[in-house]
N, C-alpha and C positions, 0 to 999 in steps of 0.2 A: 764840382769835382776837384778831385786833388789834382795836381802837374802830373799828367801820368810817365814823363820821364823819373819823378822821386817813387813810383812803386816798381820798379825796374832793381832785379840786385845783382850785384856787383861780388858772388864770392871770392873774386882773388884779392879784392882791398881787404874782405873781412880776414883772409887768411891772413895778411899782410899783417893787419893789426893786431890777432890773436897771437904771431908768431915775436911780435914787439912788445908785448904786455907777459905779466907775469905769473899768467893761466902755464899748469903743467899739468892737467889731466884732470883737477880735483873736482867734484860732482859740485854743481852752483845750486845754491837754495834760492828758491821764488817761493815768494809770499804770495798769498794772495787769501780771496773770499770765496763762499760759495755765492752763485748767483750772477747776473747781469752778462753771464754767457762767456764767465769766465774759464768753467771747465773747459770749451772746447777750445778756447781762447790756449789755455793753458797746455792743450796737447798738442795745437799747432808750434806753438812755440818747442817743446819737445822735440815734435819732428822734424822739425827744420834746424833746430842746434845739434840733434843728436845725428840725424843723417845727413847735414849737408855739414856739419863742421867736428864732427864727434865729442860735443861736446854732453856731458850727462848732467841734468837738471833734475836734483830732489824738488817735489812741490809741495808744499805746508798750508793747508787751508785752514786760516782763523776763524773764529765770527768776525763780521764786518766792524762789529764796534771795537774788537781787542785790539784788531790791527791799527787802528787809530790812534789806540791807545798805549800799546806797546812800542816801542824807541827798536825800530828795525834795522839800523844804521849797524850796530854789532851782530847782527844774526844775519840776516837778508843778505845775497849777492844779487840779487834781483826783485824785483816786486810789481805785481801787475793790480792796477786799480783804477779808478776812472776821476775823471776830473769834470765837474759837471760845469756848461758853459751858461751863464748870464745869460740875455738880450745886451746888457750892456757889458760890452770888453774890457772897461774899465774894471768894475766889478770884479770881473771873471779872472783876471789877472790878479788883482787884492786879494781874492779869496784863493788863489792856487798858488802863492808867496806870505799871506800873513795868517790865513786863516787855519784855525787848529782841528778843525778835520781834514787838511791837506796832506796826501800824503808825500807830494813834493819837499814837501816845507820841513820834513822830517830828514833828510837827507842834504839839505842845505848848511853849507858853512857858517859860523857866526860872523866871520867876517861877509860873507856876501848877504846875510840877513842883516846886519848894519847897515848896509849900503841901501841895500831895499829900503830904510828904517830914514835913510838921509833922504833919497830921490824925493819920498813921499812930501818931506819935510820942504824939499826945496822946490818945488817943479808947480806947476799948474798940472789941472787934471788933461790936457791935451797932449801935451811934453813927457806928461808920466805914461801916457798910453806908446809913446815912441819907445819911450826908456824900459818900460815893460815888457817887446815886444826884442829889444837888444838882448836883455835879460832871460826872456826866455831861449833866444837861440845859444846865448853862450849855457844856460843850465843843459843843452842838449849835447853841446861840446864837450863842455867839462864833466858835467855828470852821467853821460850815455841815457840821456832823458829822450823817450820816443815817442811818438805817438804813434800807437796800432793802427786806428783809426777815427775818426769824426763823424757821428750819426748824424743824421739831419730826419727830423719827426713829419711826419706825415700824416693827414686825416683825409678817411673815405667818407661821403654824407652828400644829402640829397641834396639838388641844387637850389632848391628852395630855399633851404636853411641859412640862413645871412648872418653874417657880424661873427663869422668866425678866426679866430685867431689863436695859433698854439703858440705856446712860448717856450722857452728851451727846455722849460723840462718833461715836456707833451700833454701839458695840461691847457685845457678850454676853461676861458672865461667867462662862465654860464651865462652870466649878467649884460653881457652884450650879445647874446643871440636872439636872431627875430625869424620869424618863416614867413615867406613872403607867398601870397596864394594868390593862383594864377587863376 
């Protein structure tokens, strides 16, 4: 479970900061896809910027592929999409800073994609997992990078059935399943 003090909100800091930034009424566009439970993803966010901050959000649903492939950086004031997590963190990290269906990586500076380009170059993979993990809190700083939320997968099945294991993408590794009879 997440720190349940970070799902806790705080709208006088958000006012604080909307009232410091150089938002003056104008409607934000969010990108986004159809699918993975983004529609209602998408009208939560709605209601909670438009009623709790008055804020008005157009929403622009791509296909999944275009968005990937369109440069969102001049269009998008927002964008909501998923970042799917490894077994390995290591990984998970590489592929959500170098890899090119990342939609993070689309909104990254050239200078801070250099930098990512150096750590790689100079670090062990132990030291990169620390340096990745800097990296993403300052992307959350500086880019107002969020996370919605973190699924964790699940399987129902009879107790019999042995040598089960999901992996982050909720797929069963056939090949190791045995049934064990009582």
């Amino acid at each position: 479970m997440e720190d349940k003090n970070a799902l806790t909100r705080d709208f006088s800091i958000a006012e604080h900061c909307l009232k410091r930034s150089c938002y003056n009424g104008e409607c934000l566009r969010l990108f986004t896809y159809y699918g993975a439970g983004n529609e209602s993803d998408v009208n939560w966010i709605q209601k909670e910027l438009c009623s709790q901050m008055g804020i008005e959000v157009s929403v622009h649903f791509l296909p999944y592929k275009e968005l990937h492939q369109q440069r969102l950086v001049d269009k998008a004031d927002m964008v909501l999409g998923e970042q799917l997590i490894d077994e390995n963190l290591f990984y998970t990290y590489l592929s959500a800073f170098k890899g090119n269906h990342s939609l993070i990586r689309q909104f990254l500076s050239d200078s801070f994609l250099n930098e990512i380009d150096i750590l790689i170059q100079s670090k062990s993979e132990y030291n990169l997992l620390n340096s990745f993990k800097e990296l993403e809190a300052q992307i959350c700083r500086e880019y107002g990078f969020i996370h919605l939320y973190r699924l964790q997968q699940f399987a129902i099945y009879s107790r019999n059935l042995q040598g089960i294991h999901i992996n982050a993408w909720g797929w069963v590794d056939y090949t190791k399943l045995w049934y064990k009879y009582e």
